[in-house]
Structures are given as structure tokens and as C-alpha cells.
C-alpha positions as a Python dict, from the first residue, in 0.01 Angstrom:
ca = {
    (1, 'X'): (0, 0, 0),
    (2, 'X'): (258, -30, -253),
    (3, 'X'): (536, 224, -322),
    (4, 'X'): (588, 393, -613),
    (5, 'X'): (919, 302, -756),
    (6, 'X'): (1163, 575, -766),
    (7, 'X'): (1318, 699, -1059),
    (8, 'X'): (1404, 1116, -1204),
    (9, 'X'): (1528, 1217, -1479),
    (10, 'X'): (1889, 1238, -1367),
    (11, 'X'): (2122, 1050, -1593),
    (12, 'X'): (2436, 1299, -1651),
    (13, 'X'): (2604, 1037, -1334),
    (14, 'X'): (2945, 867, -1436),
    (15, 'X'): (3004, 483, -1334),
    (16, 'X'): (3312, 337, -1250),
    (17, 'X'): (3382, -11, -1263),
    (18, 'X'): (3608, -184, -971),
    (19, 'X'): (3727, -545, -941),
    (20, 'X'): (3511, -797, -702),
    (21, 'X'): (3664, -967, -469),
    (22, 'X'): (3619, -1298, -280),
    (23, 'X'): (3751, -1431, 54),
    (24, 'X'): (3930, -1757, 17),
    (25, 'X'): (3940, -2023, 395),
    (26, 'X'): (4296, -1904, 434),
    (27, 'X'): (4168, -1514, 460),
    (28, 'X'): (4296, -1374, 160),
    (29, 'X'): (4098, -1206, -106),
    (30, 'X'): (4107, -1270, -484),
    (31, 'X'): (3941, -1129, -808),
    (32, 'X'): (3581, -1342, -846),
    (33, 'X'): (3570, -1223, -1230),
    (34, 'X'): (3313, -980, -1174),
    (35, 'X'): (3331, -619, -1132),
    (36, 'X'): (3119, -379, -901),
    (37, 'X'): (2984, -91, -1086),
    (38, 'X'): (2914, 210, -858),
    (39, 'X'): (2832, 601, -933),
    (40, 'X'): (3133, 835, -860),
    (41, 'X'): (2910, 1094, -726),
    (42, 'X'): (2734, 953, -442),
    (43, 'X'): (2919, 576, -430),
    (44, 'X'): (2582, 381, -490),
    (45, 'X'): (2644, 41, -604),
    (46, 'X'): (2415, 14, -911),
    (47, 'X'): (2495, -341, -992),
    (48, 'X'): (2723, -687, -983),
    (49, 'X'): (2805, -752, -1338),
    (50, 'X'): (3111, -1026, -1481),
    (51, 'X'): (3411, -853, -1632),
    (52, 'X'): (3301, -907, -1924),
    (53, 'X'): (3023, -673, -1902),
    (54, 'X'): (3124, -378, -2165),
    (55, 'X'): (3014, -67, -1951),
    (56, 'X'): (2860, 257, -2105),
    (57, 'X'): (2826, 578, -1969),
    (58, 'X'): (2467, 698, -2001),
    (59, 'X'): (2569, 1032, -2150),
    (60, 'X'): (2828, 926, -2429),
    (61, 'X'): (2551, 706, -2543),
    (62, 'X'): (2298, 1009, -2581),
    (63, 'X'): (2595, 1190, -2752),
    (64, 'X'): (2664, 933, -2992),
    (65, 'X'): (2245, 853, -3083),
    (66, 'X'): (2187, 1235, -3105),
    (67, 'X'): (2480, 1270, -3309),
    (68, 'X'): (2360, 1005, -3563),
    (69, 'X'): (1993, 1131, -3559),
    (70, 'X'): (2188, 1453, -3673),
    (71, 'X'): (2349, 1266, -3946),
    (72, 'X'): (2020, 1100, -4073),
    (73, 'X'): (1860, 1472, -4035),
    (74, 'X'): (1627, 1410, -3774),
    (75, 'X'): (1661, 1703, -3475),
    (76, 'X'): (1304, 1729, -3468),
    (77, 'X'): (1249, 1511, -3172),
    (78, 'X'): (1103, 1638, -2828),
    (79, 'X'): (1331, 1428, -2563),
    (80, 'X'): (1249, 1309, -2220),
    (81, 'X'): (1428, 1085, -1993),
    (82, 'X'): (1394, 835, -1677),
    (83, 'X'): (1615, 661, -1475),
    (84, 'X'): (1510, 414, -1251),
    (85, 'X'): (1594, 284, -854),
    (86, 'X'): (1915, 443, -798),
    (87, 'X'): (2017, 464, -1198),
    (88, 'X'): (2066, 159, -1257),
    (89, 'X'): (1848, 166, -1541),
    (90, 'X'): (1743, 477, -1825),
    (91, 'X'): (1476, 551, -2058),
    (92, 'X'): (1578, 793, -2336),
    (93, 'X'): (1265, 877, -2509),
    (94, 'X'): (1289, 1088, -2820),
    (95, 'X'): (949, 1174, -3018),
    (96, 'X'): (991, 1224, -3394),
    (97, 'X'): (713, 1427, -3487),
    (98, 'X'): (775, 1498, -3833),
    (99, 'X'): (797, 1081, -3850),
    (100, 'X'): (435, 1053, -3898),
    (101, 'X'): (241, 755, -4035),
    (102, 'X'): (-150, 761, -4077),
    (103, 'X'): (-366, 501, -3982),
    (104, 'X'): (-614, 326, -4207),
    (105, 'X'): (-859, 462, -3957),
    (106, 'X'): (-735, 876, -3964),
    (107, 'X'): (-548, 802, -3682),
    (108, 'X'): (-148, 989, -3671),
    (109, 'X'): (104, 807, -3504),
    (110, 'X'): (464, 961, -3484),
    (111, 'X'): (766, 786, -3433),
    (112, 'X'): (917, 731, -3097),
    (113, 'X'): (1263, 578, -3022),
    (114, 'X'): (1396, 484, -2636),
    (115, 'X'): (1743, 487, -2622),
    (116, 'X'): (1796, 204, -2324),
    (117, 'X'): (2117, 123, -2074),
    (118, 'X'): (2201, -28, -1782),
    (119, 'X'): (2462, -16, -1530),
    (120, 'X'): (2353, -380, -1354),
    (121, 'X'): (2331, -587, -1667),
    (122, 'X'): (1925, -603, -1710),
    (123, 'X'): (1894, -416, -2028),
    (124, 'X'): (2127, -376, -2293),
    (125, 'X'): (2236, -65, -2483),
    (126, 'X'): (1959, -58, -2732),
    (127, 'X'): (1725, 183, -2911),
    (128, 'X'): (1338, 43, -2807),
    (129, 'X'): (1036, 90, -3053),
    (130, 'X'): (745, 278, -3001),
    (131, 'X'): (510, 503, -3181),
    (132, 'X'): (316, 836, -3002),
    (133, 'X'): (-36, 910, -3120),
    (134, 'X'): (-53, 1267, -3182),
    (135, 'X'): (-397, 1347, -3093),
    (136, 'X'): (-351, 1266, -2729),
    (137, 'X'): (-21, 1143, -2664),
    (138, 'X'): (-61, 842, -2581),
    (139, 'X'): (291, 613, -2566),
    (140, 'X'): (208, 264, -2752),
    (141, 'X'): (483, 49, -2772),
    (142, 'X'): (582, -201, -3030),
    (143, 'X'): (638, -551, -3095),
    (144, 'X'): (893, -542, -3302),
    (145, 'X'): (1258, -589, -3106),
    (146, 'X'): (1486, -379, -2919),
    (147, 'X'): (1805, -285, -3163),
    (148, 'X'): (2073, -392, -3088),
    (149, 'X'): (2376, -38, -3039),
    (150, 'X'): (2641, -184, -2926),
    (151, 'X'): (2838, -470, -2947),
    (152, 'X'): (2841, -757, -2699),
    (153, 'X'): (3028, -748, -2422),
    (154, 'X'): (3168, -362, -2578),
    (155, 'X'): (3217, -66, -2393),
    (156, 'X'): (3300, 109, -2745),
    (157, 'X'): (3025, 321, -2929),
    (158, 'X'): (3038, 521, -3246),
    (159, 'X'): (2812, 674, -3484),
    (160, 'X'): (2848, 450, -3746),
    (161, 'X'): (2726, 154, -3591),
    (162, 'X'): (2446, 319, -3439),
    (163, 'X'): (2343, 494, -3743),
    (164, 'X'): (2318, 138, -3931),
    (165, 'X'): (2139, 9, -3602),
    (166, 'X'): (1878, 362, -3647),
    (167, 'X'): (1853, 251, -3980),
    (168, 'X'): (1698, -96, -3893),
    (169, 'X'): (1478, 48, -3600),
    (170, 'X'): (1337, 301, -3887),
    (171, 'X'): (1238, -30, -4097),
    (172, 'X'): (1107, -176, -3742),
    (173, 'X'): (900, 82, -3672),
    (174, 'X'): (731, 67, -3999),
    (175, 'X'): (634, -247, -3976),
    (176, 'X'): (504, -231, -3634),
    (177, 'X'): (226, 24, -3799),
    (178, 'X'): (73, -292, -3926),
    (179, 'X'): (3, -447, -3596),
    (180, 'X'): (-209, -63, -3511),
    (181, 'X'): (-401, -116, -3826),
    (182, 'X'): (-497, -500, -3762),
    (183, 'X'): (-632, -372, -3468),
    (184, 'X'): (-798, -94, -3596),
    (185, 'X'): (-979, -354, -3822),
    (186, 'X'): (-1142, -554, -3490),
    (187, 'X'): (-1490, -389, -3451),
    (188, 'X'): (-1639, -442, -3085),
    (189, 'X'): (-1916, -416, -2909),
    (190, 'X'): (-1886, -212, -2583),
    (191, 'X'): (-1960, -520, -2368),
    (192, 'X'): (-1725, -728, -2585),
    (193, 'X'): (-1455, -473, -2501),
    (194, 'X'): (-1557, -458, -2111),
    (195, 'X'): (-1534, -844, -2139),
    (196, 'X'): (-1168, -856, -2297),
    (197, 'X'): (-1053, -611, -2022),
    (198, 'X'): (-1212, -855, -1750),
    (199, 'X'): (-1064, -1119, -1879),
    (200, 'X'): (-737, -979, -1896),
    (201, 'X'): (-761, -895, -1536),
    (202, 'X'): (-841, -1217, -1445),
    (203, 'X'): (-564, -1357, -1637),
    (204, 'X'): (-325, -1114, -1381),
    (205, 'X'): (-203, -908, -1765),
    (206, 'X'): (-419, -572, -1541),
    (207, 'X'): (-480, -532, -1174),
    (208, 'X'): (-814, -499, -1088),
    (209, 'X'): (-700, -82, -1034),
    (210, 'X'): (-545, -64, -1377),
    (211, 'X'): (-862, -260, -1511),
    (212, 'X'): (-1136, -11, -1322),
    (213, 'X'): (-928, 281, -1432),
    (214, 'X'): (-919, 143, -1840),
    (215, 'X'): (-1292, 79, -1815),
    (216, 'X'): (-1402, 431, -1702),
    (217, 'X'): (-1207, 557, -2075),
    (218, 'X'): (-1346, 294, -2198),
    (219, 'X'): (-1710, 361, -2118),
    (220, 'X'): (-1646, 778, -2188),
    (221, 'X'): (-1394, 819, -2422),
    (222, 'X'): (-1228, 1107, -2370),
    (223, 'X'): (-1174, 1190, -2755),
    (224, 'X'): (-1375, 1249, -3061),
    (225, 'X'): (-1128, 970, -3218),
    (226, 'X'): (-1179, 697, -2988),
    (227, 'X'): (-1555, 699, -3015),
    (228, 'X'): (-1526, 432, -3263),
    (229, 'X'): (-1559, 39, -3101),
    (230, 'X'): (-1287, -108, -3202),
    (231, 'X'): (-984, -295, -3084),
    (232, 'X'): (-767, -5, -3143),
    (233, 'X'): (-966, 211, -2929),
    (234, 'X'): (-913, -5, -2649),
    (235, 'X'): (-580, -40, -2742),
    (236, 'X'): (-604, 379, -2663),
    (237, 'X'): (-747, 315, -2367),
    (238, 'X'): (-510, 120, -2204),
    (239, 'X'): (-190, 372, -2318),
    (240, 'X'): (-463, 654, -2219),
    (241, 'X'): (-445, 560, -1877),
    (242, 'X'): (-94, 440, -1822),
    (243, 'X'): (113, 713, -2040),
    (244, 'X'): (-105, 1021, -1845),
    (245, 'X'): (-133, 848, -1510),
    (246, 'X'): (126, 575, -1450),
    (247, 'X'): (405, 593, -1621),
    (248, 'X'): (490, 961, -1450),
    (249, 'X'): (559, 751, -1140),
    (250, 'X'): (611, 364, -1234),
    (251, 'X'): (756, 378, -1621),
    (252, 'X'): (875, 26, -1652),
    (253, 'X'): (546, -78, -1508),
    (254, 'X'): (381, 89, -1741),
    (255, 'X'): (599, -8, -2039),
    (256, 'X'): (576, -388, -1895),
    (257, 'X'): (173, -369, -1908),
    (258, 'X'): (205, -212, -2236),
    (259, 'X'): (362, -428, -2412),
    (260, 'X'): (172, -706, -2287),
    (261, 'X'): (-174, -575, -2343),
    (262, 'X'): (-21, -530, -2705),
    (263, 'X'): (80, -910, -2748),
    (264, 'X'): (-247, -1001, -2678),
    (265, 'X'): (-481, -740, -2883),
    (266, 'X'): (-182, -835, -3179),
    (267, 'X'): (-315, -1246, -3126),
    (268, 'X'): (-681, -1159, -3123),
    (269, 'X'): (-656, -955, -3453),
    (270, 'X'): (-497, -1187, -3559),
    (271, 'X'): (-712, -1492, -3454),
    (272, 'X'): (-1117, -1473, -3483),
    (273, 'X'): (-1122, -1783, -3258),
    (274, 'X'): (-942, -1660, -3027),
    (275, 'X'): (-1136, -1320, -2987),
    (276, 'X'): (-1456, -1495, -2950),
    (277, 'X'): (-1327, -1674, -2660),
    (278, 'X'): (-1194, -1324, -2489),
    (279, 'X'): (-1470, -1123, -2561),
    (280, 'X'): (-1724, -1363, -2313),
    (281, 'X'): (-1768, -1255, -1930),
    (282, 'X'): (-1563, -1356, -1704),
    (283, 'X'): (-1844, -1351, -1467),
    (284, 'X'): (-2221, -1179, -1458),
    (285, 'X'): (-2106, -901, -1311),
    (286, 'X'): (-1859, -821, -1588),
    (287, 'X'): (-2139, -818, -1821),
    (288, 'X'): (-2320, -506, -1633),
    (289, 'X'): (-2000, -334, -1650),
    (290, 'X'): (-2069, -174, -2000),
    (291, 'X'): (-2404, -93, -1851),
    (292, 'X'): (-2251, 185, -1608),
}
């Protein structure tokens, strides 16, 4: 059985950044031009990055953002956080729930920005895009890209520069209410919508657990809202499942599936052709599904 990966909501760490070294045939050792970056408290090594790399310490960088969310008047936020393995990565989510857009179909979506770093190079320092439906809380992400906060290769961060990069993730995030809309204008069948999630298992975008798991929403929706056949609604029933029962244990996982479930729901609405293709069985057995 798989283990869950670790992560807590520990960020307040300091990293320190020491030279690498490499052994030459004669024995001695000389800089390799990349630098270990390791936590001062407990001396784990959270990644092998080139000097280069401009390191940023996950707590000036939730300074500085909450500082310019300050300046644009938005304190309203509920904030939680994750970091990830030994904290090499973290999740900054802040929920904007005064941000509110509604859906052509009722639906209220608030606003939800992830303030991203890294201390091993994977992810840069970067506020991610994301909206939170207010009637269950669901976490749907967006398609839309990550924002850039920093520049390259720059250990230096001020409020300035990441209010003009909060400005553009604003204008991001309003666009990415169009993709929730297209799909909100896909009506389904409840087989076609047991065939789709099939199919996406057997294209390896769901395990067969995360698929049996979406399915069970799926069949019994477990609000008023979602009683609607749509392609929205099983949108809802893939972030049902993995904000309320995944992501408290496996967040990137989560996020990953997400996101990917998203890209293709945003290509069906977008394509009748290739809906019609996704919404046949991927075997007889699929079919029945819907019947249970």
C-alpha cells in the first residue's frame, strides 16, 4: 500500500545556502557551482540547486504578499498552508471571500490565490490560480498560469513587484471564470458522465480508487446544486472528493489530478466531437455503472 506523502503546515523554517563541493583525482575539493540548501533548524538538506538559484525564505515571502494584499485592500482572506516532504516545497492558500463571481448557472465561486516556493528548485516563487466554490468548498483550480513574483534567478522581493504581479493574477482569475461557465453549459446524461469518468481512468488521468470514489458523488450528489447533469457538476465531483478527502493528506496529488481533470473537461466544452467520443463506455460494465 502506498504512503501518504508527508507534509504539515510548518513553514516559519529558515534555509541557508552553502557552497557544493566536488572531489578532483588529486583529492582536493573545489566549488561544483551549485549550492546545498539545508534548514538551520534540524540540518535537512531540502535540495541541490546551481548558484544561481535566487533563494527565498518562505516567511519573507508571506510578509511581502500579505503586505501587498494589504495595499490592494484585501485582508479578507481565510489562510491555510502546506509544506511538503521535508519543506522543500509550500502551498500558501489564501481564500478571498469577498472576491466573489457568480456563475451563469447560480453557482458562487470566490477567489483563491496559492502563494508557491521552493527550496530545491521545482517550483518557483509564484502566486497559483484557483477559485473556491462557496457552497461546499470545493478547491478548483485554474488554467490560467502561475504568476510570476520574483525575478529570475532573484533572491530580492518587494511589494511593488508583487503587487503588479497580484494585479495580473486578479485579471487571470477572471478569465479563468469562463472556462467554469463553458462547462456549466455541457448538459449530460448520468451514463454519459459515468462514461467520461471511465474513460478517464482508463486513460491513467484517475486511479481506479479516485474514479470509484468520484462516481459514488456522482451517482448521489451530495448538494441541492449539483443535482443538475452537467459538466460542471462533474467538474464538482471530482474537487468534491479530492479537496474533502485527499488533499488533507496528498495536496500536490490532489492539485496534480485537478488540474488535469480540468484540461480535459476545458477541451470537451470546448469540442462537441470530442465529447461524443468520451462520453461512450469504455467497456459494458461501465455502462451499468450509472445503474447503481
Amino acid at each position: 500500500m502506498a504512503q501518504a506523502a508527508k507534509q504539515s503546515d510548518n513553514y516559519n523554517f529558515t534555509v541557508e545556502a552553502t557552497p557544493s563541493f566536488m572531489q578532483l583525482p588529486d583529492g582536493t575539493f573545489v566549488k561544483d557551482g551549485f549550492t546545498i540548501n539545508r534548514r538551520t533548524d534540524n540540518h535537512a538538506v531540502l535540495g541541490k540547486v546551481t548558484d544561481r538559484y535566487g533563494l527565498i525564505q518562505n516567511n519573507d515571502l508571506i510578509s511581502v504578499s500579505e503586505d501587498a494584499f494589504k495595499a490592494k485592500g484585501m485582508t479578507d482572506y481565510k489562510r491555510t498552508i502546506i509544506t511538503t516532504g521535508q519543506g522543500e516545497k509550500m502551498y500558501a492558500n489564501y481564500d478571498f471571500r469577498s472576491k466573489v463571481k457568480k456563475l451563469n448557472v447560480g453557482d458562487e465561486v470566490g477567489m483563491r490565490l496559492t502563494v508557491q516556493n521552493s527550496h530545491d528548485g521545482s517550483i518557483r516563487a509564484c502566486f497559483g490560480l484557483g477559485s473556491l466554490r462557496l457552497v461546499c468548498s470545493n478547491g478548483m483550480v485554474s488554467m490560467e498560469r502561475e504568476v510570476s513574483m520574483a525575478k529570475k534567478h532573484s533572491s530580492g522581493i518587494n511589494v511593488d513587484f508583487i503587487t503588479k504581479a497580484l494585479e495580473r493574477a486578479i485579471i487571470g482569475w477572471d478569465r479563468s471564470i469562463d472556462t467554469l461557465n463553458r462547462l456549466a453549459g455541457v448538459s449530460l446524461t448520468q451514463v454519459a458522465g459515468t462514461n467520461i469518468l471511465s474513460q478517464l481512468e482508463d486513460k491513467s488521468i484517475l486511479s481506479g480508487k479516485l474514479r470509484e470514489n468520484i462516481q459514488l458523488i456522482w451517482n448521489n450528489p451530495t448538494h441541492q446544486e449539483d443535482k443538475e447533469r452537467n459538466l460542471f457538476n462533474l467538474y464538482n465531483a471530482v474537487t468534491q472528493h479530492l479537496t474533502h478527502d485527499v488533499s488533507k493528506e496528498r495536496f500536490e496529488l490532489s492539485n496534480r489530478v485537478n488540474l488535469n481533470v480540468l484540461n480535459v473537461f476545458e477541451r470537451l466544452s470546448r469540442d462537441p466531437s470530442r465529447l461524443s467520443s468520451m462520453i461512450l463506455p469504455v467497456s459494458a460494465e461501465a455502462a451499468e455503472l450509472a445503474l447503481n
